[in-house]
matplotlib code that plots the C-alpha trace (Angstrom):
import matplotlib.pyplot as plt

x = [0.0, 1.1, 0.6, 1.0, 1.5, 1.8, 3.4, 1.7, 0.2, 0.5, -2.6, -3.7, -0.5, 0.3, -3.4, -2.7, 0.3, -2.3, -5.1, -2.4, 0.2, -1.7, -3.4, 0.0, 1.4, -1.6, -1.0, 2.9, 2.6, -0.5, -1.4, -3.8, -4.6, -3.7, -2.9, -2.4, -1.3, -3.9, -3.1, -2.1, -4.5, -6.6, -4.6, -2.0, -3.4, -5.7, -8.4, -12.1, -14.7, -15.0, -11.5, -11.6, -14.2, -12.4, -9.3, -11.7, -13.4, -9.4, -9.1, -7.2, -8.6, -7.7, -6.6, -4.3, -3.8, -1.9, -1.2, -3.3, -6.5, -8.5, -7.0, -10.8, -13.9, -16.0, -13.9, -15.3, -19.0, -17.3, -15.9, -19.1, -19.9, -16.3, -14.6, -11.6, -10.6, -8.5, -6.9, -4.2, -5.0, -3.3, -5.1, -7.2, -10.4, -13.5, -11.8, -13.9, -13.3, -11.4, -7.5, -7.5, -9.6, -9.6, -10.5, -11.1, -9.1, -10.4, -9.2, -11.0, -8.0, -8.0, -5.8, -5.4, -4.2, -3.6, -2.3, -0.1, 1.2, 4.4, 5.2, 8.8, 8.6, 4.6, 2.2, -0.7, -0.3, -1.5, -1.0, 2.1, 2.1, 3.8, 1.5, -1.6, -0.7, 0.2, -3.5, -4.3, -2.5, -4.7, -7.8, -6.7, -4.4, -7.7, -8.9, -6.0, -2.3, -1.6, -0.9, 0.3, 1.3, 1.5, 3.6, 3.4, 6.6, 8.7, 11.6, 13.8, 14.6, 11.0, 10.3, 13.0, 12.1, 8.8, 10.3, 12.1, 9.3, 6.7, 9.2, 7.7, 4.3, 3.1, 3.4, 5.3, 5.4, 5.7, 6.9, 5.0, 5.0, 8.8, 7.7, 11.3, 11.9, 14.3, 16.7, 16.6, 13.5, 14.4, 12.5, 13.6, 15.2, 11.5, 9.9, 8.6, 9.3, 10.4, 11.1, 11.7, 9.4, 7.6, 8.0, 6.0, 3.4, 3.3, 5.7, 9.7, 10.6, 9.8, 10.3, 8.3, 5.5, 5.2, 6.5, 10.2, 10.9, 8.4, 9.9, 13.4, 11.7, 10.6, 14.0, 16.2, 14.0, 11.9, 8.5, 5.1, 4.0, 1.5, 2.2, 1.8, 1.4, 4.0, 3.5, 6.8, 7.7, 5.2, 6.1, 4.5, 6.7, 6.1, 7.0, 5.5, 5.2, 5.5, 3.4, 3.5, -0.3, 0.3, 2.5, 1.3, 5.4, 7.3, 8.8, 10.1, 9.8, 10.5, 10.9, 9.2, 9.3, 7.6, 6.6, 8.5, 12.5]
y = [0.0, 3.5, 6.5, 10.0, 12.6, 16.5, 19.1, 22.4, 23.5, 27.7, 29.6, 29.9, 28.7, 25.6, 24.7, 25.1, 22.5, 19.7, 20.6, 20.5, 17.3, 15.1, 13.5, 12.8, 11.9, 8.9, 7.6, 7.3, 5.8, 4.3, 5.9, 4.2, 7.1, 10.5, 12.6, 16.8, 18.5, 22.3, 24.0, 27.3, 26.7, 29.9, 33.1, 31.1, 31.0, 28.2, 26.6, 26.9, 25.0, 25.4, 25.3, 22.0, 20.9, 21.9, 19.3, 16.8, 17.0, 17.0, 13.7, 14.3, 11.3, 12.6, 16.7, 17.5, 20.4, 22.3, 24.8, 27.3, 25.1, 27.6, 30.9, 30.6, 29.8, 28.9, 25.9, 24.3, 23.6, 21.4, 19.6, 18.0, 17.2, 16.1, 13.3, 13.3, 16.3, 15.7, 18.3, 17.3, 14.5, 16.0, 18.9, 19.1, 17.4, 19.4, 20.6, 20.7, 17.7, 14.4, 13.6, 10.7, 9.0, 5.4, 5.5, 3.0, 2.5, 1.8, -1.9, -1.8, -1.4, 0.5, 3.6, 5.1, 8.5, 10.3, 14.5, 15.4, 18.7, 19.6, 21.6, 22.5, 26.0, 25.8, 28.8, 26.3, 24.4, 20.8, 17.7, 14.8, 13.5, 10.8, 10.1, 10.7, 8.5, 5.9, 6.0, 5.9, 3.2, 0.1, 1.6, 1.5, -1.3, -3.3, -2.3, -2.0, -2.0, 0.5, 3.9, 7.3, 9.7, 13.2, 15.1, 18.9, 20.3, 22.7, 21.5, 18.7, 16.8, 16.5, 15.0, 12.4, 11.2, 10.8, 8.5, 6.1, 5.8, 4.8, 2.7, -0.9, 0.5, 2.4, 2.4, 6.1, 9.3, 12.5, 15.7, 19.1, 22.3, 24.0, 24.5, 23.4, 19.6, 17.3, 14.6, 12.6, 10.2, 6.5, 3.2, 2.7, -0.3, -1.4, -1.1, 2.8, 5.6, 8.8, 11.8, 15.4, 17.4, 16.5, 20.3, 23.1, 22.9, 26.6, 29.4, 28.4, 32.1, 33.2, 33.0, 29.6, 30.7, 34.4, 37.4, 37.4, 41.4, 41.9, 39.1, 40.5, 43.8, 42.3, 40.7, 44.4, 46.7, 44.4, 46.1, 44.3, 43.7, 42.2, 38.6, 38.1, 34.8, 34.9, 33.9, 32.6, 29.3, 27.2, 23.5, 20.1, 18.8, 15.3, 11.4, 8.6, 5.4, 2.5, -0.5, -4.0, -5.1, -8.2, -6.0, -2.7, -1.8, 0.3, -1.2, 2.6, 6.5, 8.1, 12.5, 14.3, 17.7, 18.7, 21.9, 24.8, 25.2]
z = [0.0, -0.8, 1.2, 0.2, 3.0, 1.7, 4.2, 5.1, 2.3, 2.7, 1.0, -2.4, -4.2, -2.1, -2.9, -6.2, -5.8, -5.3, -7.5, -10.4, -9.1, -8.0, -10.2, -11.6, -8.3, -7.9, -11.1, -10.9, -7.2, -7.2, -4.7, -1.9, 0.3, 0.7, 4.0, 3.5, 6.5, 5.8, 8.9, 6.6, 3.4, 4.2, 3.4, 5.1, 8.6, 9.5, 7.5, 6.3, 5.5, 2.5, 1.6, 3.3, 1.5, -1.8, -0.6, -0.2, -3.9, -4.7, -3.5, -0.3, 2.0, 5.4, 6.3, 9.7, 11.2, 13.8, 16.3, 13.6, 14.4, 16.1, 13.4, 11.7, 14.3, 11.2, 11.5, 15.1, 13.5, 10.7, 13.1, 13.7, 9.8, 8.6, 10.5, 8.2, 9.3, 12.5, 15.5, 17.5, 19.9, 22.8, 23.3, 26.8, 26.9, 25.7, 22.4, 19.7, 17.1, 17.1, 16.7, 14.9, 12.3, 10.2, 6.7, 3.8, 0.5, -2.5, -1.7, 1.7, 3.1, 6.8, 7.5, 10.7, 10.8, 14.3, 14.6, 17.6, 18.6, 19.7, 23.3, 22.3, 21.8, 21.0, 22.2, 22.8, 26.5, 24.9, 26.9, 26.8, 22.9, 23.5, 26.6, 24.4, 21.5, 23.9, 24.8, 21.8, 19.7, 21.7, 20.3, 16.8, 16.7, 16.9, 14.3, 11.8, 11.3, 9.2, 11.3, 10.3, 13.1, 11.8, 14.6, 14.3, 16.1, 16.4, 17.9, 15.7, 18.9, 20.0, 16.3, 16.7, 20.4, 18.6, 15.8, 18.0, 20.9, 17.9, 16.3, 15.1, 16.7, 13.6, 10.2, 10.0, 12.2, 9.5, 11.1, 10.1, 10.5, 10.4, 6.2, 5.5, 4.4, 6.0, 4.2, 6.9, 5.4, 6.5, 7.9, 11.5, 12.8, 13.7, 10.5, 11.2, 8.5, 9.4, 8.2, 10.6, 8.6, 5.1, 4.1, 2.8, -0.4, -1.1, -2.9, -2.4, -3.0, 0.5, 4.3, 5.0, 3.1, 3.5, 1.6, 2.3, 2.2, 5.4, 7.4, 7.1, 7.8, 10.5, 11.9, 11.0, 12.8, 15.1, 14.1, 13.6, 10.2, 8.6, 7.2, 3.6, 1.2, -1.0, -4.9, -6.5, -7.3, -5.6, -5.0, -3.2, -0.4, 1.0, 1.5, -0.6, 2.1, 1.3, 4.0, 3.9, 3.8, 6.6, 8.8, 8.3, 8.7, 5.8, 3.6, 2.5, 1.9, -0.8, -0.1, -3.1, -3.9, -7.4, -9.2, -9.9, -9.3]

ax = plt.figure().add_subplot(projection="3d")
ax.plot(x, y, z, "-o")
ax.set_aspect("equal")
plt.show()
């Protein structure tokens, strides 16, 4: 089985990325199921519904987000109607959604995906990750092998700790959120891919994302500005995984990164 999983996709352009690639993408990897990290798809801050909705009609099977969650309070009512939309896991109890979901392939195959957020350097107080997954992996181990941990973080250390405490428990843990993509893709010595952080879908020609002459405005005279996405030179950043059907361990991870250079 092979699973796609796209890295923060950053406004209009990054959504772009994956309306245009991956179709292709599917085809050349026959593709099985595909996870997109959206936490930055509106205007580059958060998410709506309908721009959920779009990713969906895309194709996307299951959307993760972040510490932007809560940027667009449209957002807490689809909670409700869209299950494949999935919030950290280790946020306090009473938060609005779920952090995990299963989903079906086309060759009724069962994916579990779960979302954790980081507290290295995080603005949001969220509980243990590693704690919370723990909790976690029984429920859906009885119900399927095949687990992808999408671990939002900022902190590289935090990612790695993650990688070897899930190793041979899940099928991958894919780090998000730092926009930047990481060569350090590999199966662990339990059968676990890894990679740091998939990377950014959304315009190369930038500061992660955003216009890069106000962000080094921003860093020479220490003012406030106001964040914009920038246009140039959009790309898709992610992993192709891929899992042994009897196992639901990777056999490997391939790191991607189409569009424009």
């Amino acid at each position: 089985m092979n699973i796609l999983c796209v890295g923060d996709v950053v406004g209009k352009p990054g959504r772009k990325m994956v309306e245009d690639l991956l179709p292709g993408l599917r085809e050349e990897f026959s593709l099985d199921c595909v996870i997109v990290n959206v936490e930055n798809a509106a205007g580059g801050s958060g998410l709506t519904p309908r721009i959920a909705d779009h990713f969906f009609r895309m194709g996307c099977d299951v959307l993760t987000l972040g510490d932007h969650v809560w940027d667009r309070p449209e957002l807490i009512e689809y909670f409700v109607q869209q299950s494949r939309l999935i919030r950290p896991a280790n946020f306090p109890e009473g938060a609005p959604g779920v952090g995990w979901c299963i989903v079906e392939t086309p060759a009724k195959q069962k994916v579990a995906v779960v979302s954790l957020l980081g507290r290295v350097f995080i603005k949001y107080y969220p509980d243990c990750p590693f704690k919370a997954v723990d909790a976690i992996l029984e429920k859906l181990r009885a119900e399927t092998k095949n687990i992808i941990v999408d671990f939002h973080a900022e902190a590289t250390s935090e990612k790695v700790a993650m990688g070897w405490f899930l190793d041979g428990r899940v099928s991958a843990v894919v780090g998000t959120h730092t926009h930047v993509q990481t060569a350090d893709e590999r199966v662990l010595p339990a059968g676990t891919a890894y990679i740091t952080d998939l990377g950014m879908t959304g315009p190369q020609d930038s500061v992660i994302g955003q216009v890069k002459e106000k962000i080094i405005s921003r860093f020479l005279t220490g003012m406030p500005v106001r964040f914009e996405v920038a246009q140039d030179h959009p790309v898709l950043c992610g992993t192709v995984i891929d899992i042994d059907d009897e196992t639901g361990l990777a056999r490997g991870i391939i790191r991607i990164q189409r569009g424009e250079s």
